[in-house]
N, CA, C and O atoms as a DFTB+ gen file, in Angstrom:
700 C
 N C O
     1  1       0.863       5.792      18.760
     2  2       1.368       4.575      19.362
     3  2       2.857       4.742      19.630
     4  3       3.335       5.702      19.026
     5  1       3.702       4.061      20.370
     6  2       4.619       4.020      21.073
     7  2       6.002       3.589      20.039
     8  3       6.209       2.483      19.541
     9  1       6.683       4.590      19.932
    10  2       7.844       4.420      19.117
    11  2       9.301       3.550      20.254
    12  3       9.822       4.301      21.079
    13  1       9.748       2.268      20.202
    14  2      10.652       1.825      20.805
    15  2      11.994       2.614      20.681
    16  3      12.530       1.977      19.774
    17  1      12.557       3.245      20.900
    18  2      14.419       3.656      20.335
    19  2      15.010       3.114      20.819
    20  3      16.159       3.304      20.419
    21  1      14.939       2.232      21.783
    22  2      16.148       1.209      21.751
    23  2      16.492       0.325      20.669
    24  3      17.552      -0.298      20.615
    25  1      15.473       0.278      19.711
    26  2      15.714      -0.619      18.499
    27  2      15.880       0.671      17.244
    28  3      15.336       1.763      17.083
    29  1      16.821      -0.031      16.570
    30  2      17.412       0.252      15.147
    31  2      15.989       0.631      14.219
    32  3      14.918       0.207      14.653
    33  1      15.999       1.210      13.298
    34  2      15.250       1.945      12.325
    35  2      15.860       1.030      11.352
    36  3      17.034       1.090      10.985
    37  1      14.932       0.132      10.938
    38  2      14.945      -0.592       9.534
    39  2      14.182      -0.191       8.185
    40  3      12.981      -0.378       7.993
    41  1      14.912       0.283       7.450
    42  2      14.220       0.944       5.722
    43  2      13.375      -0.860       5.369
    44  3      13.632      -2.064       5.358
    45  1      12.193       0.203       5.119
    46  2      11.723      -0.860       4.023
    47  2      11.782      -0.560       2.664
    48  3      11.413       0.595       2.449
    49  1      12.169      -1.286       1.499
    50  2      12.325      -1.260       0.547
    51  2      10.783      -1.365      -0.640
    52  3      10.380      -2.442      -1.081
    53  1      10.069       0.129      -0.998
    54  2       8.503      -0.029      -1.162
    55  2       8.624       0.321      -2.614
    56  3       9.564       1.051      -2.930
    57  1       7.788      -0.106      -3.550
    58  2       7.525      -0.210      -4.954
    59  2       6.102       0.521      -4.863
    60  3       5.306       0.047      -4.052
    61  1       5.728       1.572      -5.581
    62  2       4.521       2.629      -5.407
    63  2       3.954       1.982      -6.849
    64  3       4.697       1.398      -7.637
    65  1       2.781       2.146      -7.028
    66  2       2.247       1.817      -7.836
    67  2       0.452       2.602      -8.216
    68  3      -0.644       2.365      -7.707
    69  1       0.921       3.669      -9.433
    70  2      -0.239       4.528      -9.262
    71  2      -1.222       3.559     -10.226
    72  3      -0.702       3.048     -11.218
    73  1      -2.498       3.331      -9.964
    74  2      -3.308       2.802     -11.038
    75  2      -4.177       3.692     -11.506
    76  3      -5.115       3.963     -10.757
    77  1      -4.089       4.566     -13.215
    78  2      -5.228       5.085     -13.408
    79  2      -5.252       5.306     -14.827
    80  3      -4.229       5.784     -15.318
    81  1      -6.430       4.995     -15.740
    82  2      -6.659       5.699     -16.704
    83  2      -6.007       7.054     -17.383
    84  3      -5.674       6.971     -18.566
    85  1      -5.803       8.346     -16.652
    86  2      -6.076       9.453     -16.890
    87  2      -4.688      10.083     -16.495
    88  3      -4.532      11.071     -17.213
    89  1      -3.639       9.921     -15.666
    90  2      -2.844      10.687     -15.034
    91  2      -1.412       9.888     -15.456
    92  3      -1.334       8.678     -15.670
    93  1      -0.360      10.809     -15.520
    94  2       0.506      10.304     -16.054
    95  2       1.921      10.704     -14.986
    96  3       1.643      10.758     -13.788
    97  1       3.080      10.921     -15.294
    98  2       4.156      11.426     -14.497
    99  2       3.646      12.672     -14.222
   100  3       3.235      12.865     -13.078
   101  1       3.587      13.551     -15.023
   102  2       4.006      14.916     -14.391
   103  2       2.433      15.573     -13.625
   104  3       2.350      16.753     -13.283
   105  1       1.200      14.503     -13.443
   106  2       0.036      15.127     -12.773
   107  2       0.013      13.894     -11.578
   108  3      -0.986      13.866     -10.859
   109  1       0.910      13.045     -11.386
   110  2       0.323      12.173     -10.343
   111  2       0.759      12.410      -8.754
   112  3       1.471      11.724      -8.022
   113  1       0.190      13.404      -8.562
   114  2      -0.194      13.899      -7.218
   115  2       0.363      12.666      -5.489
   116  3       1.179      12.637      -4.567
   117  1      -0.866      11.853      -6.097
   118  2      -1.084      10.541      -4.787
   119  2       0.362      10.023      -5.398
   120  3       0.918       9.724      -4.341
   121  1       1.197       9.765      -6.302
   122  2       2.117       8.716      -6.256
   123  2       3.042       9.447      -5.559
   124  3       3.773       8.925      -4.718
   125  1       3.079      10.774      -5.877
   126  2       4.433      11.938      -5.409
   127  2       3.981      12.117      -3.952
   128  3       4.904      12.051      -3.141
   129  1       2.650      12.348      -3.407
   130  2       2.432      12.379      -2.003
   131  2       3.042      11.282      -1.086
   132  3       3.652      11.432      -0.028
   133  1       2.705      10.065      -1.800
   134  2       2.933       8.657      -0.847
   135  2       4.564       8.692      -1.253
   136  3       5.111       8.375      -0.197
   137  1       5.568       8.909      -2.210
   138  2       7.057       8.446      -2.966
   139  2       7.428       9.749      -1.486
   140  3       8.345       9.355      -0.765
   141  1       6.971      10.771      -1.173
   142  2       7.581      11.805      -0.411
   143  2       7.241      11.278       1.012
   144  3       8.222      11.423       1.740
   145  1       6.142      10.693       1.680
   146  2       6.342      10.338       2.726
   147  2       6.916       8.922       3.307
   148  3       7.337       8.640       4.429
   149  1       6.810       8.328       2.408
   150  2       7.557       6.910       2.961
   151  2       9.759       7.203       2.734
   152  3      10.650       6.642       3.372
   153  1       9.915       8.466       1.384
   154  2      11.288       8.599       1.807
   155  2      11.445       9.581       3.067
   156  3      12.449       9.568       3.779
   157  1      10.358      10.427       3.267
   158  2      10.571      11.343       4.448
   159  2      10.758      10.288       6.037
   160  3      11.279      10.522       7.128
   161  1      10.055       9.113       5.467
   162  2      10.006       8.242       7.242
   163  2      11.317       7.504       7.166
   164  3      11.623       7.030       8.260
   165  1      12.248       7.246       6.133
   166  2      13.363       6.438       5.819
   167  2      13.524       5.343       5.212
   168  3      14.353       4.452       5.395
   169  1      12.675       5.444       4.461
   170  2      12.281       4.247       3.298
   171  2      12.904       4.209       2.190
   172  3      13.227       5.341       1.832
   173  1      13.252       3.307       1.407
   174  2      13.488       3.238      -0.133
   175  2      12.540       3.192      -0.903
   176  3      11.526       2.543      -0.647
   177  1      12.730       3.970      -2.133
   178  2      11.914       4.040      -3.153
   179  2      12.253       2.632      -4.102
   180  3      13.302       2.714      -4.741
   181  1      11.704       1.739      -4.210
   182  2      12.565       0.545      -4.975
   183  2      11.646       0.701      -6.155
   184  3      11.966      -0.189      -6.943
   185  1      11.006       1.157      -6.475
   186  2      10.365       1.101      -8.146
   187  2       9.223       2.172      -7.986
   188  3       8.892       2.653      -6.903
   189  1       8.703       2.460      -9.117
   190  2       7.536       3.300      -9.171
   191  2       7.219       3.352     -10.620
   192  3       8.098       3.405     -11.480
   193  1       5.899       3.334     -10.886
   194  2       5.139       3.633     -11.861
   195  2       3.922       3.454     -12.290
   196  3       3.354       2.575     -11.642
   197  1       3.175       3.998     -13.252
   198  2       1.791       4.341     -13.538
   199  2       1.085       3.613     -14.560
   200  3       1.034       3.974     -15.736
   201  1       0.614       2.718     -14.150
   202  2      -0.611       1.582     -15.457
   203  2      -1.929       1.920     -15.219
   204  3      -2.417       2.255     -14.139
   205  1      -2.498       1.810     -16.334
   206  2      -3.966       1.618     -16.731
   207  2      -5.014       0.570     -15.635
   208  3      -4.762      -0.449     -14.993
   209  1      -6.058       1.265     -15.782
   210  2      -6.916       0.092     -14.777
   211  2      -6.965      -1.202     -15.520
   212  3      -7.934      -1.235     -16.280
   213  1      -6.326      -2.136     -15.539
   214  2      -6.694      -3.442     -16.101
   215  2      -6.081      -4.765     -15.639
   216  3      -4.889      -5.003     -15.836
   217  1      -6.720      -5.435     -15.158
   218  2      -6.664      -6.548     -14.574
   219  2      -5.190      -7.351     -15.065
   220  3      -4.478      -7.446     -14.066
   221  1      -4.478      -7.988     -16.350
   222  2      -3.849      -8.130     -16.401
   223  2      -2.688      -7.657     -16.226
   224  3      -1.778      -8.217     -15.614
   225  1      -2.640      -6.331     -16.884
   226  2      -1.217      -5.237     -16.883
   227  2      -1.068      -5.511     -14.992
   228  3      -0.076      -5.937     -14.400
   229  1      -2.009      -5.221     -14.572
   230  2      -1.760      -5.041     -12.898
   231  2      -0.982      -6.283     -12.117
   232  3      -0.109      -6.307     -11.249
   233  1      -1.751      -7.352     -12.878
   234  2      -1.116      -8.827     -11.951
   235  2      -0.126      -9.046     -12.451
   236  3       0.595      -9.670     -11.673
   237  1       0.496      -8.796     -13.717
   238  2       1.874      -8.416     -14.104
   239  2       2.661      -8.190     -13.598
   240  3       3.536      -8.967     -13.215
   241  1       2.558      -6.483     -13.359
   242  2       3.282      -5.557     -12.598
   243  2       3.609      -6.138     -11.031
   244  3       4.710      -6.249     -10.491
   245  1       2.266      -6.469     -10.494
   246  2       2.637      -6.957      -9.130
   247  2       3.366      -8.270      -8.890
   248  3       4.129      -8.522      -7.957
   249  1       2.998      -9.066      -9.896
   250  2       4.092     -10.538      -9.941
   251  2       5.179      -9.955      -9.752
   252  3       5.693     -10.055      -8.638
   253  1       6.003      -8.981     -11.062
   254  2       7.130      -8.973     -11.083
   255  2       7.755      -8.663     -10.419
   256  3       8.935      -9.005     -10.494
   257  1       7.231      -7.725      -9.262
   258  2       7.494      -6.729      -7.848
   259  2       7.876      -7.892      -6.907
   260  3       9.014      -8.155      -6.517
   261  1       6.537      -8.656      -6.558
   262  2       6.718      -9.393      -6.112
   263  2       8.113     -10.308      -5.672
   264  3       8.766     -10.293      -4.629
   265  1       8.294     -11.206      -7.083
   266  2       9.150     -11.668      -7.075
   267  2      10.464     -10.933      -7.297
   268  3      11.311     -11.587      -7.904
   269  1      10.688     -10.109      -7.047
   270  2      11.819      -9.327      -6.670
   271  2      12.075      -9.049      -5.402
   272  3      11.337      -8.392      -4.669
   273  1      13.326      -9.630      -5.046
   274  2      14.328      -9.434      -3.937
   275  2      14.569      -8.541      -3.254
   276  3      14.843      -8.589      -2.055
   277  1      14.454      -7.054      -4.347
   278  2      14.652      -5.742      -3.665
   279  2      13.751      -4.934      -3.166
   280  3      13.717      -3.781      -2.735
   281  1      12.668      -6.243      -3.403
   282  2      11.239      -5.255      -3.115
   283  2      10.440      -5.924      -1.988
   284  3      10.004      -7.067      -2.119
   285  1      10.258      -5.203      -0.896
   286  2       9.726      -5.670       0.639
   287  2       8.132      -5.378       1.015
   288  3       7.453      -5.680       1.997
   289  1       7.766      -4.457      -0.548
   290  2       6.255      -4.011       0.226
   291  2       5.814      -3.259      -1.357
   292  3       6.589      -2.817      -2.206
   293  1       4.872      -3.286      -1.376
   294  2       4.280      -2.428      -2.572
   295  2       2.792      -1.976      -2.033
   296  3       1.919      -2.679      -1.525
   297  1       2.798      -0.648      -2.298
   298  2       1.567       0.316      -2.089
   299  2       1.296       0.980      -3.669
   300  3       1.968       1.708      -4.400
   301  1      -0.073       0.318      -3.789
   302  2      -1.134       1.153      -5.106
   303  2      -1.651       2.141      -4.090
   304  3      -1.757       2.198      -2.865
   305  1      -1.959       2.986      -5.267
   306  2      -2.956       3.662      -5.671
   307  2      -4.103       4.548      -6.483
   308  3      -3.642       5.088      -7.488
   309  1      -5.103       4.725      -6.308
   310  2      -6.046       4.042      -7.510
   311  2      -6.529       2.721      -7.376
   312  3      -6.167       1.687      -6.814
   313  1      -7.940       3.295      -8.437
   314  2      -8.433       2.239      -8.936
   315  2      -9.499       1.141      -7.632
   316  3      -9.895       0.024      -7.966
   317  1      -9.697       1.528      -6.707
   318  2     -10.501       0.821      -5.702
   319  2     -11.733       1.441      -5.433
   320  3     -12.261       1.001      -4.412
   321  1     -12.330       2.274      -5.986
   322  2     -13.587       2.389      -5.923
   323  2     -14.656       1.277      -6.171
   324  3     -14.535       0.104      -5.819
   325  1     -16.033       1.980      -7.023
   326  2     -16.975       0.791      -7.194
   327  2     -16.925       1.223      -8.696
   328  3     -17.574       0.324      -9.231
   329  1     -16.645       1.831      -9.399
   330  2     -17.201       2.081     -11.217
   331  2     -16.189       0.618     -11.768
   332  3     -15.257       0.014     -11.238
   333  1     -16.950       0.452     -13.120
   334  2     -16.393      -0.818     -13.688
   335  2     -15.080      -0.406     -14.335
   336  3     -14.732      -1.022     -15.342
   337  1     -14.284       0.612     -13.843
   338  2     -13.000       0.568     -14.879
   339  2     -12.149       0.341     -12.840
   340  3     -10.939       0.564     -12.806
   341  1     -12.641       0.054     -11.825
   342  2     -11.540      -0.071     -10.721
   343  2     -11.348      -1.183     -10.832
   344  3     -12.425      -1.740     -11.045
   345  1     -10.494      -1.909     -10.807
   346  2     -10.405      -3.063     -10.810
   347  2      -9.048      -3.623      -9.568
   348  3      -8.956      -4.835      -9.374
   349  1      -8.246      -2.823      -8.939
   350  2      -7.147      -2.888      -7.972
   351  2      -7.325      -4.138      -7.322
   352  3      -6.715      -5.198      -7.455
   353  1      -8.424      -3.763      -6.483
   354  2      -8.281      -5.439      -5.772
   355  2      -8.859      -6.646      -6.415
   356  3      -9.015      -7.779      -5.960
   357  1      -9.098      -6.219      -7.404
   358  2      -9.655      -7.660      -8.021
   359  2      -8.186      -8.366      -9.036
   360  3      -8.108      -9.440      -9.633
   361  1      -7.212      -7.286      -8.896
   362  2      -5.907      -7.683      -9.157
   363  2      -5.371      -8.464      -8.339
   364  3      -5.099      -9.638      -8.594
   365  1      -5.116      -7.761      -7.021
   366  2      -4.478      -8.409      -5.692
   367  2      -5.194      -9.781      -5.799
   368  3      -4.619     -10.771      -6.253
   369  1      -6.351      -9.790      -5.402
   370  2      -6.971     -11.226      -5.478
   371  2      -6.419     -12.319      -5.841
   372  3      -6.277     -13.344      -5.175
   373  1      -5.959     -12.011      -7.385
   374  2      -5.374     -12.928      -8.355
   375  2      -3.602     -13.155      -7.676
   376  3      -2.877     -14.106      -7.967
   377  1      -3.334     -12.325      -7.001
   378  2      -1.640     -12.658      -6.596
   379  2      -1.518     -13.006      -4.876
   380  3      -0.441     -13.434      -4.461
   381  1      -2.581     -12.814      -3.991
   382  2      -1.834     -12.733      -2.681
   383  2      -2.535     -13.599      -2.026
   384  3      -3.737     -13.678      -2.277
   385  1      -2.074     -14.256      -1.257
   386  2      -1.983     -15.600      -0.372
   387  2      -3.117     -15.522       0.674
   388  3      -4.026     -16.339       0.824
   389  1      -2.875     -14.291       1.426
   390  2      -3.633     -14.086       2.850
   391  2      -3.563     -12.635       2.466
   392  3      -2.728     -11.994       1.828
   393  1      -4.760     -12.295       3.082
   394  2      -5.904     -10.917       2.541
   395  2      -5.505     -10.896       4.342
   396  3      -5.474     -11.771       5.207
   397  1      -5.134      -8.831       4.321
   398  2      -5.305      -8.593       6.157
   399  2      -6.369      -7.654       6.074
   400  3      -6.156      -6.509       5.674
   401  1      -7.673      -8.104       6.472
   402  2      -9.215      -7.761       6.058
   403  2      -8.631      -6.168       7.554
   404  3      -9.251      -5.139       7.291
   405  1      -7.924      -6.040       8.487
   406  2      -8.168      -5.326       9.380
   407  2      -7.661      -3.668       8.629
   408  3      -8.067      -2.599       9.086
   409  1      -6.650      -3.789       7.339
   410  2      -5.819      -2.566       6.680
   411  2      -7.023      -2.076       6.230
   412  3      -7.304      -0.982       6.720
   413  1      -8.072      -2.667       5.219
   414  2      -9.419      -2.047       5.051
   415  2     -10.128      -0.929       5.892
   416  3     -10.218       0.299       5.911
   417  1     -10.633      -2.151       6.655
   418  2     -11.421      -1.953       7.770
   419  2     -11.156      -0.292       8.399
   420  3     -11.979       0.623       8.412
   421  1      -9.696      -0.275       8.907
   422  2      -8.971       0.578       9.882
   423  2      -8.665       1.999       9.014
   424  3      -8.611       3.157       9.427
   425  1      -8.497       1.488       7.734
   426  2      -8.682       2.804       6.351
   427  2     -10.153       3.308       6.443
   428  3     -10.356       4.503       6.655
   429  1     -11.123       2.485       6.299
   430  2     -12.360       3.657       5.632
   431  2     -12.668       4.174       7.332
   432  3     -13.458       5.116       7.388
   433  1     -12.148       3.679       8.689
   434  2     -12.518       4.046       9.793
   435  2     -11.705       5.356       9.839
   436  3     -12.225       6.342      10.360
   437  1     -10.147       5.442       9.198
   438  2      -9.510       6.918       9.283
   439  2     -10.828       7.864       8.650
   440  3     -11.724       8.511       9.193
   441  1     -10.470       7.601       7.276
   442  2     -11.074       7.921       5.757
   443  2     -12.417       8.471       6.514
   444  3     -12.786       9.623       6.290
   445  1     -13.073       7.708       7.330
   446  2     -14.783       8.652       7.902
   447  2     -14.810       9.976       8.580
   448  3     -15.689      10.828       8.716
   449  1     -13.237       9.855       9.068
   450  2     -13.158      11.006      10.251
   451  2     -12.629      12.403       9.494
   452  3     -12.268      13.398      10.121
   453  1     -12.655      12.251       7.317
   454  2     -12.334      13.076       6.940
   455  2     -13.141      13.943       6.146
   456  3     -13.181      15.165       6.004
   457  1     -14.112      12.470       5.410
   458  2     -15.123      12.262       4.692
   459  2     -15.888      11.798       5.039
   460  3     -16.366      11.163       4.099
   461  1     -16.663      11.584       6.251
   462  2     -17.799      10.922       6.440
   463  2     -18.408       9.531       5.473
   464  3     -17.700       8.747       4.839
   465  1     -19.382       9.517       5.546
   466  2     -20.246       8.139       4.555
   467  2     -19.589       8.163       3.576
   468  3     -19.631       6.988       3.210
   469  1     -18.900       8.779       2.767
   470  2     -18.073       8.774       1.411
   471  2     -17.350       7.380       1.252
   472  3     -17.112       6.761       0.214
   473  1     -17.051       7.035       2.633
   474  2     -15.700       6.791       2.751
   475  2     -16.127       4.699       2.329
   476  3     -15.404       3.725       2.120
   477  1     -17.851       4.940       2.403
   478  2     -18.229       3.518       2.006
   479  2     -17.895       2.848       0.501
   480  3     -18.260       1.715       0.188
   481  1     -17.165       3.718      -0.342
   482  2     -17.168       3.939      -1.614
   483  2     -15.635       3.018      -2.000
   484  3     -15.274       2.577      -3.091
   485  1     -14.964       2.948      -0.684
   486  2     -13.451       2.521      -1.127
   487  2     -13.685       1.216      -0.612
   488  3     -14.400       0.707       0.252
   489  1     -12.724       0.805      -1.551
   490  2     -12.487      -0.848      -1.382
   491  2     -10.622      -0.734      -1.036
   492  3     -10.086      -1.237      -2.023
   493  1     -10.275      -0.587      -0.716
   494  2      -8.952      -0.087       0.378
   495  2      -8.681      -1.562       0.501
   496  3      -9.596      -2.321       0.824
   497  1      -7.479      -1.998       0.262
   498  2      -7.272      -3.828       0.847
   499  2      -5.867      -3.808       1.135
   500  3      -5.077      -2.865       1.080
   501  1      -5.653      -5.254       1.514
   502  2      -4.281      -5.492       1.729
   503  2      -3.882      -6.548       1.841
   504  3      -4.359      -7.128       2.816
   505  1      -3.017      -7.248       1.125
   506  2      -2.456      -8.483       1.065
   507  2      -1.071      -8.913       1.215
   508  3      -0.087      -8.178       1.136
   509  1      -1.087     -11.025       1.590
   510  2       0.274     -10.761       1.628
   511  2       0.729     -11.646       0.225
   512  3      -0.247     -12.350      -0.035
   513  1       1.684     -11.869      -0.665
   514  2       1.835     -12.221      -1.467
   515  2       3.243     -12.628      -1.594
   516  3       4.205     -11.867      -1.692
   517  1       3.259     -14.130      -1.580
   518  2       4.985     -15.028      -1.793
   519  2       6.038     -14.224      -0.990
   520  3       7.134     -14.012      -1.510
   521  1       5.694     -13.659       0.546
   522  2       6.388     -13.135       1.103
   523  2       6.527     -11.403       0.931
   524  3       7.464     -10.840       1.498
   525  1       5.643     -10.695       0.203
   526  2       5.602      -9.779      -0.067
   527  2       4.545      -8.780       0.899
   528  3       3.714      -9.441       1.521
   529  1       4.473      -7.260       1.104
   530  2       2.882      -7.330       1.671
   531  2       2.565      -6.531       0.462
   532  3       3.466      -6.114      -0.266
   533  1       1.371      -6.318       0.239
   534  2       1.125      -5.378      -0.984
   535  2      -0.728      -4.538       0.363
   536  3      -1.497      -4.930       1.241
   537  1      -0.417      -3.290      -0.460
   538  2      -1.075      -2.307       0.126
   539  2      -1.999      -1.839      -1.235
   540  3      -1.436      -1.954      -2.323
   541  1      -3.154      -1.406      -1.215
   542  2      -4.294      -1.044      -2.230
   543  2      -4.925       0.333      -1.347
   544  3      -5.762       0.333      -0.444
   545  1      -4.181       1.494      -1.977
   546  2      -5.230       2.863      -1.369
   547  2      -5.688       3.558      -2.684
   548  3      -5.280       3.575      -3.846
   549  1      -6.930       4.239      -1.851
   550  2      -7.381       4.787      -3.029
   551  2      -6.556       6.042      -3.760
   552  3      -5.493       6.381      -3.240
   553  1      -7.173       6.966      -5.344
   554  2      -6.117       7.291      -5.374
   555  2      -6.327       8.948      -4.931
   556  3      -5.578       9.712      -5.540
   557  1      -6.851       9.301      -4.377
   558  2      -6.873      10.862      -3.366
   559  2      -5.999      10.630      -2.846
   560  3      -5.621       9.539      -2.419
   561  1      -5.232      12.241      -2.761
   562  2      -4.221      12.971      -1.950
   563  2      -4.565      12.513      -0.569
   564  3      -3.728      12.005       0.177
   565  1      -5.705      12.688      -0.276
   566  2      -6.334      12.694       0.835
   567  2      -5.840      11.077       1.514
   568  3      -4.968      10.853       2.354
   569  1      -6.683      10.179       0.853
   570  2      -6.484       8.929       1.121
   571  2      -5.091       8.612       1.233
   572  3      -4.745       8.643       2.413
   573  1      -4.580       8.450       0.798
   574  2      -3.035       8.255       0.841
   575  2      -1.838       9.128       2.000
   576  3      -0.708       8.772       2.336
   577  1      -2.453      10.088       2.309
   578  2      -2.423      10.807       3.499
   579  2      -2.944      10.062       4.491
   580  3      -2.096       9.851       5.357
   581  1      -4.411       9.383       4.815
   582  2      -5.079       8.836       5.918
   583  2      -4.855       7.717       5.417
   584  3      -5.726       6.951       5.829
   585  1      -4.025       7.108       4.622
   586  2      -3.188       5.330       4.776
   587  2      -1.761       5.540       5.149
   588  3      -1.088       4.969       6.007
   589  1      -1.507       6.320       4.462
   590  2       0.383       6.179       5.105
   591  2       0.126       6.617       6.967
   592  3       0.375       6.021       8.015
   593  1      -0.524       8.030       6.605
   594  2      -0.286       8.520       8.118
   595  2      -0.476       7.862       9.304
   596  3       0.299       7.533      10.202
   597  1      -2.377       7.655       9.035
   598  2      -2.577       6.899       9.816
   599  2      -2.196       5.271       9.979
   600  3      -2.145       4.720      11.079
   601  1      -1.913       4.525       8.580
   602  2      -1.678       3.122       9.175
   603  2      -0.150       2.672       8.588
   604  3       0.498       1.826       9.204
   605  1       0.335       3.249       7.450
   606  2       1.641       2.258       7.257
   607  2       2.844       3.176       7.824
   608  3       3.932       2.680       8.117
   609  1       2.613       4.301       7.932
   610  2       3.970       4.894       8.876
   611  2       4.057       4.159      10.286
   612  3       5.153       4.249      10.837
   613  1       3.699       3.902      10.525
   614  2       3.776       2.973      11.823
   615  2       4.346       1.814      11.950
   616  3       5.368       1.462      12.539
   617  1       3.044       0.884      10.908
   618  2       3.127      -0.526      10.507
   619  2       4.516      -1.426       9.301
   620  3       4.777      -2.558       8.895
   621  1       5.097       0.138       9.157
   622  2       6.137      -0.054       8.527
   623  2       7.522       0.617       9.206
   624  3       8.497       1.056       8.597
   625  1       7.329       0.566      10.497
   626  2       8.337       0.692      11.362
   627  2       8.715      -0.188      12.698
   628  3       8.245      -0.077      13.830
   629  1       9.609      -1.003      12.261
   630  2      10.131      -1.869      13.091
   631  2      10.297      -1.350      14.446
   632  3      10.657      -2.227      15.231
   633  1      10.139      -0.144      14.980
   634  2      10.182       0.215      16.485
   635  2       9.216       0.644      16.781
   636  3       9.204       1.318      17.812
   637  1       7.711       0.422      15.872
   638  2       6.422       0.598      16.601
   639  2       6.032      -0.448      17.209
   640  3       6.351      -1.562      16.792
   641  1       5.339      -0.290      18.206
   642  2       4.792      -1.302      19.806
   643  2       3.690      -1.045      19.689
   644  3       3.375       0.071      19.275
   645  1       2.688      -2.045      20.032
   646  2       3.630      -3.463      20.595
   647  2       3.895      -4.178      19.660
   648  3       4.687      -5.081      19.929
   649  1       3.323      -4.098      18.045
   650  2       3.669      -5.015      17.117
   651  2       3.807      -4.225      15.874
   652  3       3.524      -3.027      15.886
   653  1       4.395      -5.061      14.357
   654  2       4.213      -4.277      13.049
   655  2       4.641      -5.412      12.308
   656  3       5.203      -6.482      12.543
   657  1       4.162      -4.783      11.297
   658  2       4.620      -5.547       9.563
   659  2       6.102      -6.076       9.880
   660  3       6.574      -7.212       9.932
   661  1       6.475      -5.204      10.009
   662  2       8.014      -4.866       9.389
   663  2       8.785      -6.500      10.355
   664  3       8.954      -7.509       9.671
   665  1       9.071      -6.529      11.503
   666  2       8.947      -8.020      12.071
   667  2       9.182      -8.851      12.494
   668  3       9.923      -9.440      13.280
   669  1       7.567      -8.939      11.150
   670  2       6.810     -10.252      10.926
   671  2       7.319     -10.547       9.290
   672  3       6.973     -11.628       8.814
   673  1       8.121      -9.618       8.434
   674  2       8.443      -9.808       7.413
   675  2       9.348     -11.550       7.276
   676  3       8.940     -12.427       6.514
   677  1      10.613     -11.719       8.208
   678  2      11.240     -12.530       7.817
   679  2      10.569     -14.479       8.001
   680  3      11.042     -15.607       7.858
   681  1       8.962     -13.719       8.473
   682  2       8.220     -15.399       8.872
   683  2       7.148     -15.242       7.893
   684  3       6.150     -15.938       8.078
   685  1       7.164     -14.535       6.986
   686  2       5.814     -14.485       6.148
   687  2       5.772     -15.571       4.841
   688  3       4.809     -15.694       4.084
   689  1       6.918     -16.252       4.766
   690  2       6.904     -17.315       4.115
   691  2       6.783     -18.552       5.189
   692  3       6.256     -19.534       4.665
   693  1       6.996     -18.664       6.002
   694  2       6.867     -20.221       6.788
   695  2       5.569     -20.793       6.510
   696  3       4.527     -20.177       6.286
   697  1       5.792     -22.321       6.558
   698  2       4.805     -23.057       6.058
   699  2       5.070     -23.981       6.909
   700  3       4.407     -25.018       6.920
């Protein structure tokens, strides 16, 4: 899609958020994949770190993001499959206002062209929350590759056309 340059390159300010049981700093792959391409596109790193699958710790974490000033966007990953320890979007649920059912959708449609039928397995979401957007990918290298690449490097650039996140940020509170 069509990069504008007559307009300014605006950093978004993104909070990464790995969700998993099993992986800690020095093995988390998807957090270091996604922390390297959103600073490679000109982004800020505004927080990062790694919790357990569990429903509370998560709506926690994302409140507090949330309501922080310095923070314009938060991308998980992990935890969106179907086994009973994913629980990611059943976090979001609990914090965000308006669900954008199309970030899904437009994920497992990349996600098929890598993995075929696999790709029915992710629950991939996206919400917006007290002015916030929050992003849910799964937690493969892979995936996080076919969400940044294909949908938030874009959607998180104020000179992609004809439209993006980025904005629509300063009206996402109007009421």
């Amino acid at each position: 899609m069509p990069i504008d340059e007559s307009r300014s390159f605006l950093p978004v300010r993104i909070a990464v958020l790995t969700v998993s049981d099993t992986r800690g700093p020095a093995d988390d792959r998807s957090g270091d994949t996604l922390v390297e391409r959103l600073t490679v596109a000109g982004h800020s790193l505004a927080a990062r770190t790694i919790l357990k699958d569990d429903v509370p710790g998560l709506v926690a974490q994302l409140n507090s993001w949330i309501d922080d000033p310095a923070i314009d966007c938060i991308i998980t990953t992990g935890g969106t499959g179907v086994t009973g320890r994913d629980v990611t979007p059943e976090a979001l649920e609990q914090v965000q206002e308006k669900s954008i059912p199309g970030f899904g959708e437009l994920f497992r449609w990349l996600s098929f062209q890598s993995i075929g039928t696999s790709t029915i397995q992710s629950r991939a979401c996206a919400g917006v929350a007290r002015g916030t957007y929050v992003f849910c990918l799964p937690g493969s290298t892979g995936a996080v590759k076919d969400g940044w690449d294909g949908i938030l490097k874009d959607q998180l650039d104020i000179r992609h056309r004809p439209c993006n996140f980025v904005e629509l940020m300063p009206r996402l509170q109007e009421r």
